[in-house]
N, C-alpha and C positions, 0 to 999 in steps of 0.2 A: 337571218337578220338583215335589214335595212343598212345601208352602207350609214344613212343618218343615224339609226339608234346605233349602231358600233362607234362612231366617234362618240355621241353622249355618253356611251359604257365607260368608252376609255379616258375620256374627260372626266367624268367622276370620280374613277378610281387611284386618275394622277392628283383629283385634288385631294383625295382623301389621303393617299399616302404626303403628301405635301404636310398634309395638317399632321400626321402620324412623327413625321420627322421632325418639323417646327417645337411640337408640344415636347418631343424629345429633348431638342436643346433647351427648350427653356427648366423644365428640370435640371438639368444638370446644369446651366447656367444658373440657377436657385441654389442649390446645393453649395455651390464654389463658395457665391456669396454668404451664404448663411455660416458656412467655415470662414473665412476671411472676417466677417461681423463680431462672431465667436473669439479668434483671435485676437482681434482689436480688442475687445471688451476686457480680456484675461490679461492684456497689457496692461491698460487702462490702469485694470485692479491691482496689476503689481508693480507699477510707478507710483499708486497712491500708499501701498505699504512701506513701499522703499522712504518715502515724504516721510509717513509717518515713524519711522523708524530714526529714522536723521530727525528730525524735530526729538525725538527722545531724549536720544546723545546730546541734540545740542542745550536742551533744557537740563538736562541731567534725571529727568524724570524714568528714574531706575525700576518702579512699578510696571508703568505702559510699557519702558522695553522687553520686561521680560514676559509680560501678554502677547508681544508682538513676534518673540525669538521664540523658537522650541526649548521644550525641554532638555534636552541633550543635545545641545547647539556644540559644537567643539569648534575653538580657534585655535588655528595652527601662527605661528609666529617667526618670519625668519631671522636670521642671526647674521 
Protein backbone atom coordinates (compact mmCIF):
# COMPACT_ATOMS: atom_id res chain seq x y z
CA UNK A 1 0.00 0.00 0.00
CA UNK A 2 0.67 3.54 -0.87
CA UNK A 3 1.75 5.67 2.06
CA UNK A 4 -1.37 7.99 0.40
CA UNK A 5 -4.00 5.11 0.68
CA UNK A 6 -2.73 4.14 4.39
CA UNK A 7 -3.43 7.60 5.72
CA UNK A 8 -7.13 7.39 3.79
CA UNK A 9 -7.51 3.74 5.60
CA UNK A 10 -6.60 5.39 8.72
CA UNK A 11 -8.58 8.40 8.24
CA UNK A 12 -11.77 6.56 7.74
CA UNK A 13 -11.60 4.17 10.34
CA UNK A 14 -10.87 7.26 13.06
CA UNK A 15 -13.87 8.65 11.46
CA UNK A 16 -15.91 5.80 11.76
CA UNK A 17 -15.02 5.05 15.20
CA UNK A 18 -15.72 8.83 15.96
CA UNK A 19 -19.16 8.27 14.64
CA UNK A 20 -19.34 4.79 16.63
CA UNK A 21 -18.65 6.53 19.88
CA UNK A 22 -20.61 10.10 19.30
CA UNK A 23 -23.79 7.72 18.44
CA UNK A 24 -22.87 6.08 21.72
CA UNK A 25 -23.40 8.91 23.82
CA UNK A 26 -26.13 10.25 22.42
CA UNK A 27 -28.06 6.93 23.34
CA UNK A 28 -27.32 6.97 26.62
CA UNK A 29 -27.65 10.83 26.66
CA UNK A 30 -31.44 9.85 25.42
CA UNK A 31 -31.94 7.31 27.76
CA UNK A 32 -30.99 9.71 31.08
CA UNK A 33 -33.32 12.06 29.52
CA UNK A 34 -36.18 10.00 28.81
CA UNK A 35 -35.77 8.77 32.76
CA UNK A 36 -35.61 12.23 34.10
CA UNK A 37 -38.86 13.11 31.43
CA UNK A 38 -40.50 9.89 33.16
CA UNK A 39 -39.91 11.34 36.50
CA UNK A 40 -40.96 14.57 35.98
CA UNK A 41 -44.23 13.37 34.62
CA UNK A 42 -45.03 10.84 37.70
CA UNK A 43 -44.37 14.02 39.81
CA UNK A 44 -46.44 16.00 37.87
CA UNK A 45 -49.20 13.27 38.50
CA UNK A 46 -48.73 12.92 42.05
CA UNK A 47 -48.91 16.84 42.98
CA UNK A 48 -51.99 16.70 40.91
CA UNK A 49 -53.51 13.81 43.34
CA UNK A 50 -52.24 15.39 46.31
CA UNK A 51 -54.40 18.88 44.89
CA UNK A 52 -57.02 16.79 44.40
CA UNK A 53 -57.15 15.00 47.68
CA UNK A 54 -56.75 18.42 49.71
CA UNK A 55 -59.57 20.09 47.70
CA UNK A 56 -61.62 16.96 49.01
CA UNK A 57 -60.94 17.52 52.79
CA UNK A 58 -61.43 20.84 52.13
CA UNK A 59 -64.91 20.68 50.40
CA UNK A 60 -65.83 17.96 52.64
CA UNK A 61 -66.65 15.89 49.60
CA UNK A 62 -66.21 12.39 51.42
CA UNK A 63 -67.20 10.52 47.99
CA UNK A 64 -64.15 11.78 45.75
CA UNK A 65 -62.02 11.15 48.82
CA UNK A 66 -62.55 7.94 49.33
CA UNK A 67 -62.07 7.24 45.19
CA UNK A 68 -58.99 9.07 45.68
CA UNK A 69 -57.62 6.94 49.16
CA UNK A 70 -57.37 3.15 49.07
CA UNK A 71 -59.11 0.80 50.36
CA UNK A 72 -57.25 -0.14 53.41
CA UNK A 73 -55.72 3.21 53.97
CA UNK A 74 -54.86 3.03 57.87
CA UNK A 75 -54.19 6.36 59.84
CA UNK A 76 -51.92 6.17 62.54
CA UNK A 77 -52.58 9.04 65.18
CA UNK A 78 -50.15 10.27 67.82
CA UNK A 79 -50.83 11.01 71.45
Amino acid sequence: MKTSQLKFVNTIFLASSLFVVIGCQNQAEKAELDKFKATAQMQEQNKEIVREVINAIDSGDLDKLGNLLSHNICFHYFS
